[in-house]
Every structure is written in C-alpha cells, then in structure tokens.
N, C-alpha and C positions, 0 to 999 in steps of 0.2 A: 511328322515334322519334315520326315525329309521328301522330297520331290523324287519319288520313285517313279521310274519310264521303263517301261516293257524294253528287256533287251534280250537280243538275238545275235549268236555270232553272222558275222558279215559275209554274205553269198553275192554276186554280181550274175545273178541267170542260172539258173539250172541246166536250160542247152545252150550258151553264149553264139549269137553267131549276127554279124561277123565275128575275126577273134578278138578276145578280150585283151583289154587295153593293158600293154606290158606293167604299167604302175595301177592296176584297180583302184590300190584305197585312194591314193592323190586323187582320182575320176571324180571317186565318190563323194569328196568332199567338197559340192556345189557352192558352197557358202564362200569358200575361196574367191571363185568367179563374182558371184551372183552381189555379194558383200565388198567388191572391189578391194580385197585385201593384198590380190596378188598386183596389183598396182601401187596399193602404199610401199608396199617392200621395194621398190625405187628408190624412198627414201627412206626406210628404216626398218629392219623388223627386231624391236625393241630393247635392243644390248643398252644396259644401266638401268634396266626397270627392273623392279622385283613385285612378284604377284605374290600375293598371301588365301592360300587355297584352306580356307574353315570350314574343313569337311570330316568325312572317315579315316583319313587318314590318305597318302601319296604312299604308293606301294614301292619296295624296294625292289629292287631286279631287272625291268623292263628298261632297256637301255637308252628309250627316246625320254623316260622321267628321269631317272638317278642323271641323267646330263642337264638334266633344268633342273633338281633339289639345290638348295645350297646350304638349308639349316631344316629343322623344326622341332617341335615341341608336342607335347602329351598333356591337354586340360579334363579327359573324361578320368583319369584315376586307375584305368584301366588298361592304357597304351604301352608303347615304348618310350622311351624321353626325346625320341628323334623323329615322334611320330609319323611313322615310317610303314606303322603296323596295320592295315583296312581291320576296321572295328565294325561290328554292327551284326546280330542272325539276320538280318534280311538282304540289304547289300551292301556288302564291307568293299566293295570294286569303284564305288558310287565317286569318291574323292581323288582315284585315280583318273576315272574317266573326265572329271570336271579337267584337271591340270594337263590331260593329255590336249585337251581342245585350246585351252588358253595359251597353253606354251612346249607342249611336246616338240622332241627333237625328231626330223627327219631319220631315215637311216644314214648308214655311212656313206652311201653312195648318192643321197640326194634322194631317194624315193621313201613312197610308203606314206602315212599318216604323219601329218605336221600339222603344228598349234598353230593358229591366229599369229603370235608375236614369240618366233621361235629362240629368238637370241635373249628373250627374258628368264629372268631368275627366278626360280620357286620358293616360296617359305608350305612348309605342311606341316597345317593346325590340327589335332587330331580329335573329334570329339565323340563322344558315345551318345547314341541315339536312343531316345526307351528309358526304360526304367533300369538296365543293365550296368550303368555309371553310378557310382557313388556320390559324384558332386552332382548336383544341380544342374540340368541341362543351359537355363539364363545364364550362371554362375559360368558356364564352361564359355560360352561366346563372350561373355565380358572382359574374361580373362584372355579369352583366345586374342582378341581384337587388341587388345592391349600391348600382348606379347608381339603381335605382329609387328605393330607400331614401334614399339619399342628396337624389334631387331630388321628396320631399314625398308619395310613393305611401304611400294608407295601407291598400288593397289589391294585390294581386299578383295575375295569373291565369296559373294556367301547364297551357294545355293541348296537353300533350305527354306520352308515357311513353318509360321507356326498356329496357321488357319483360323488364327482372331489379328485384329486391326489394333489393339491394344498391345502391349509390349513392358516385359517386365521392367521397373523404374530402376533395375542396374544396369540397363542398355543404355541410359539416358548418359551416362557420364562417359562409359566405354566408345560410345558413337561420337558425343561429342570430344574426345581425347584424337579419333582418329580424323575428325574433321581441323581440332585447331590446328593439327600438325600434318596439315594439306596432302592427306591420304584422300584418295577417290574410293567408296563402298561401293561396289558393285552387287546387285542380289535380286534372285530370283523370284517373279512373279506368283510362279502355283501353278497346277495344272488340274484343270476342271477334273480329268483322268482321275485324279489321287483325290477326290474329293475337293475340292480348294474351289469355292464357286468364284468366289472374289479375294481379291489381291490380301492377303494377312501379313502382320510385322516377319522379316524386319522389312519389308517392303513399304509398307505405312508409314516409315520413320522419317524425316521432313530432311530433305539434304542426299538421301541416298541414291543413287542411278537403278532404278528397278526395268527390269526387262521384261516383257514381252514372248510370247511366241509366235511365229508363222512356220506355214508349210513351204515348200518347194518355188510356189507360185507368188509368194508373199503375202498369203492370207491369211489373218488370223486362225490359228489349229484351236479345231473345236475341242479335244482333248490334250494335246500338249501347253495348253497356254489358260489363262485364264482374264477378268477384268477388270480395272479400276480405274481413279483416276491420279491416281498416283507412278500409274506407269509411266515411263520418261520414254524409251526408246522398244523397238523390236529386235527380233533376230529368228533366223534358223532353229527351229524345236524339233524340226520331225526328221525321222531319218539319215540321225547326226552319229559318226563314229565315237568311238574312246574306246583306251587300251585298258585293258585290266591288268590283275596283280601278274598273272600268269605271260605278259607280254602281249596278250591275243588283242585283236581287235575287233569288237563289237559294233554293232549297228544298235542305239537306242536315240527316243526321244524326251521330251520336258524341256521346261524354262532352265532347265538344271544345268542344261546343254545352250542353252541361248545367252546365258547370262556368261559364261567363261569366255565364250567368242565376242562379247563386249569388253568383259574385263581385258582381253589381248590386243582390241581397236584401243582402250585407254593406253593401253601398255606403249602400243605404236604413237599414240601422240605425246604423249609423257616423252617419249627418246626425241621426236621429231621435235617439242619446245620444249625442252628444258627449263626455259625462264617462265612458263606461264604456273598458275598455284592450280591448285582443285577444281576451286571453283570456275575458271575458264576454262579446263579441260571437258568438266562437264557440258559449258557450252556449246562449247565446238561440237563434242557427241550430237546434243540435241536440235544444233543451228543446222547443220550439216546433212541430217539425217532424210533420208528420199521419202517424201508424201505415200502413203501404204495408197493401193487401188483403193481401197472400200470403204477408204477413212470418212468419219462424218463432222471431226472437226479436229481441232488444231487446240491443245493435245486432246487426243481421239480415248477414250477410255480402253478399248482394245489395241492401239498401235501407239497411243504416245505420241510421240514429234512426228514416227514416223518409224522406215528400217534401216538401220544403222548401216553407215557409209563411209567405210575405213579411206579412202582413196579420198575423197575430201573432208574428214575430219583430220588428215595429215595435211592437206596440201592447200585448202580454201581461206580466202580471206573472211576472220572474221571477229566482228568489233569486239572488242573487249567488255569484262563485266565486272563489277566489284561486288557481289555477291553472288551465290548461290542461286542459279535460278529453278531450282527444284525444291527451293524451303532451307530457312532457319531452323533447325532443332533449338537451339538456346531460346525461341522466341519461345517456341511448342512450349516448351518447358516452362517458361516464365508463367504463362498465359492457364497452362493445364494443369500442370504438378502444382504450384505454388499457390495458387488459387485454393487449394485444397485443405492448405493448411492453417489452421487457425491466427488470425490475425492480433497481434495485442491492442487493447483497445485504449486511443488516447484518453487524458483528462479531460473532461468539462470545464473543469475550472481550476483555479492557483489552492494551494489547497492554506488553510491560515492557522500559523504556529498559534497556541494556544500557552501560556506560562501555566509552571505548576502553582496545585496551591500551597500556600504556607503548612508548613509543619504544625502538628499540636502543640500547644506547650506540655512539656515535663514538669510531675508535681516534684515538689521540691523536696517533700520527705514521705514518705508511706505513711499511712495512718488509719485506724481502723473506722468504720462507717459507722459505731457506734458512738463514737470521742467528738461532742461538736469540738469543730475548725473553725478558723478562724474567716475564713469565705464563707461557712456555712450560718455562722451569726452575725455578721455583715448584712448577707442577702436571704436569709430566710429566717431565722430567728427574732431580730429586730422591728423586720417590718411589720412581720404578723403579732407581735407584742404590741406594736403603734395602733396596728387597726383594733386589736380583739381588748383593749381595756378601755378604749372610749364605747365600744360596744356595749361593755358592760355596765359601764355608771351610767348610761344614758337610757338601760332599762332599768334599774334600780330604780332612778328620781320617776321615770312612770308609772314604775308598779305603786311609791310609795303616794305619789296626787292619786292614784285610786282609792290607795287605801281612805284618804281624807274626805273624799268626795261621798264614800260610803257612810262615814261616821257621823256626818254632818246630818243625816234623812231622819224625820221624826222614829223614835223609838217604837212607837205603836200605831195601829192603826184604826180608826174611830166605825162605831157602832153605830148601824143604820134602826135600831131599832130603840138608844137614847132618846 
C-alpha cells in the first residue's frame, strides 16, 4: 500500500569540482526553481494553513518538523497518541519525509532543506501499514481523515495506494466529510517501481487532486510515477530530498514525494485566497498548471492538466467554478453504491378492503346428538315423514290392483285333447 522509493542518503559528487555550493541541499532541490515556488513566496509561503500528513507517523526530534507539528493523533492501535512515533518494519521514515517536503522548516540561519509551503502547520496521522495494526487498515484512513477535519486541516496528504481502483465503502463517507467541509485531498498516484501499473484508490475517488510524477526534465518517470485518467496534475518524483527520524536528509523518489509538493502549492494558494472554498482551489492547481512536453492530450493520462505551477496558481487570473472539476463523489455514490441495493417494489394496484364475515350463531343450550331438537324435526324429520308415507300408500294400492287382476284369470286351463 504504501508508495515505497529507493532511498539513499544525499551525496552532491564524489569529487565536487568546481566547489560545492555553501547550501547543497537548498541546490538540490530543483523543484523550487523548476515549479516556480520560489516565486509564489512573494506572496506567501503558507502561514494559516494546516496540512494533514496521513502517513507513518511525523518523527519527533528533527528540528525543521517539531517547528511545523502542531497536534496529532494515533488510528493504527499501535502508535503514540501524538502520533509522533514512524510505525512500519519497512519504512517507518516514509511520513516524515512526505511532511519534510510539504512543509519542513528551513534552518536557523535560512539554509538547508525547506518544504514547498514552509510557514504552514502540520497535523500527523499515524497509521500502520501491513497486517502489524490491529484496526483495519480502510478503518484507520477513515478515521484518520475525520480526525484531521475535525482538528482544523484544510489540506490532507495522502501518499499511499492501494493497487485496486475500487475502495472500501467507509471511504465514501470519510471523503465525502472532508469534501463538504472544503478540505482539499491531495494523494498519490503509484509508481510502476512498487508494482502499481495504473492509478488505485484513493486516487480513483471522484473529487480528489491525485498527482502524477516526472523526472528532472518534466517527463513522465518510468518508475516513479504511474497511469490514469484520473490524474489531475504533475510534479517532481525523482531525485526528491526528505528528512528522516534521525534529522538526516535523504535523497528518494515516488509520487509519494510529488504529491506533498502539491499539497504545499494548495497550501500557498489557500493563504494567498482565503475567501475561495476547495473546490476553486483545485481549479486554480489545474487551470494554472504548464502543458508537460510529451502530453497527448488535455487531461493527458500520464500528466493530467499538466506540471504543477505554484507562481501562477497564486498569482494568475482565473474564473471561478461552482463545482468540483475533478468529480462529485456524492454523485459516484448515488449512481454506484445505491444502485446496488435492493429497491422496494411499488404497488400495481389500490389494494380493496374486503369486510369480515359474520360470526356463527351460538347454539342456545347443549344437547346431545342423540335427543331430536327441535331444528332437527322442523328440517329433517318432518319432511322426510311427508315424502316416505305417500310413498308408502301409493305402493300398497299397486300391489293390491295386482292382486285383483290375478284373481280375475280363469282357474284352469283347457285340454287340447277334449
């Protein structure tokens, strides 16, 4: 699930020459320039935003994070309650390096590795990856996204996939919570690298700003980045810094790393209008964003709108929307989930009262079926008395004209041989 990228601490040349540049990491981080970020910061680099990092956990110690934390929380069952703690046997560094990009503080003196949107606030969501967590891995993002919302985040980062396009139906409520209360979700694409051929939830989810990767040149990375057409925008995948628990700074790539350096472009517009909701914010990302060289169309399944253009998604004129131009989730929802469930089926017709029937009559005293009744010689006794004695005299007077008719015949009968 999670967007793992080959990481290596940070070298700038084995025999540097000319000499190396007094600030290396600041050098290294192309994306500054190349993403015109150091230009937005004219106008703002993001104080009154809060980013909500739903990852491993934001490590405690490293003095450019503990200056961006301001709260968090533990949904894998296994954290600290400040989620604070990198969770995870494979890379527990993975959600400090997302928050270093997004929003890491400079050093004291101005140098060194700086986020996207350094004057913003962290929330860190801490969640367990694997089978290691007792809750529910869906159960922890729902909840995670919830809590976020709840404690002030008005961004979300969620760089993780979960290598199907389908998404469990507790997202549906959690997603839709941080959309009605004009949270922007930002989240990572996938990267062919880690197996991820095409874009999986939560990237799929209808509403959400899903990212992209390129390399150095702006090309889509054949291994840090992956496909769909759900991607909105691009960004930096390859040879992106982040600090770990220990302070240090590493050199890794993934959308994992592309997708925070968005969430800190929202972050910078979010400060720069305050008065626009979500869903224009998104616009602006995607109106705003520079044509990729290689694009074959508009949105491009590999680049989206485009590569993301912090310097005019703060400063460009651009018309307003009254939705979402990346998808309704409540429509999804209506259309997909609901569908699914069984319908109750109207009447055909008025249905028609029918009256009961009348009661029996109660006999009036007990009596035994041996005793004629007085109903029973009324209706069975009498009649059959009327029919069975004319029956009777009326063979009697037959039999007795036979008897007569017999007596009547001569007595004897005469001799043929007289």
């Amino acid at each position: 699930m999670l967007l793992l990228a080959l990481v290596a601490p940070l070298t700038i040349g084995a025999t540097p020459s000319p000499a190396p540049s007094p600030d290396a990491e600041r050098t290294a981080e192309y994306w500054i320039e190349s993403a015109h970020v150091d230009t937005a910061w004219k106008t703002t680099r993001g104080a009154g935003v809060t980013i909500a990092i739903i990852d491993t956990g934001v490590a405690k110690g490293p003095a450019s994070l503990d200056a961006a934390v301001v709260d968090g929380t533990d949904e894998s069952g296994i954290g600290t309650d400040d989620g604070r703690t990198p969770l995870g046997p494979v890379d527990p560094d993975h959600g400090s390096r997302v928050a270093s990009l997004a929003a890491g503080r400079a050093k004291a003196d101005g140098t060194g590795m700086i986020g996207v949107a350094p004057e913003a606030k962290v929330l860190s969501v801490s969640l367990g990856f694997g089978t290691t967590a007792p809750v529910p891995f869906a159960k922890q993002v729902a909840d995670g996204i919830v809590w976020a919302v709840d404690h002030g985040a008005n961004v979300i980062n969620l760089s993780f996939t979960t290598n199907t396009l389908d998404w469990d139906p507790s997202w549906d409520d959690a997603f839709l919570y941080a959309f009605q209360h004009d949270v922007v979700v930002v989240v990572a694409a996938g990267n062919r690298g880690s197996g991820t051929a095409t874009v999986g939830a939560p990237a799929t989810i209808p509403g959400v700003l899903a990212v992209g990767g390129v390399d150095q040149n702006g090309v889509a990375s054949r291994a840090a980045s992956t496909q769909g057409i759900s991607i909105a925008v691009s960004a930096p995948s390859e040879a992106l810094l982040g600090v770990e628990a220990d302070g240090s700074v590493v050199s890794w790539n993934g959308t994992s790393g592309a997708a925070p350096i968005v969430a800190g472009v929202v972050a910078l517009v979010r400060a720069a209008h305050p008065e626009l909701d979500a869903d224009n914010v998104i616009n602006r990302i995607i109106q705003t964003a520079r044509p990729a060289p290689q694009a074959t169309g508009h949105p491009d399944p590999l680049y989206g709108y485009g590569l993301v253009d912090a310097a005019a998604a703060v400063s460009a004129a651009v018309p307003s929307v009254d939705q979402n131009p990346l998808g309704d989730l409540s429509e999804w929802i209506r259309v997909h989930r609901r569908a699914q469930a069984p319908q109750a089926q109207a009447p055909t017709s008025t249905p028609v009262a029918i009256p009961p029937l009348p009661r029996a009559d109660t006999p009036a005293q007990p009596g035994s079926p041996l005793i004629p009744s007085a109903d029973s010689l009324l209706y069975g006794t009498l009649p059959l008395a009327a029919l069975t004695v004319p029956g009777i005299l009326i063979a009697l007077g037959v039999t007795a004209a036979a008897r007569r008719i017999r007596s009547a015949r001569p007595s004897a009968r005469q001799n043929p041989d007289d």
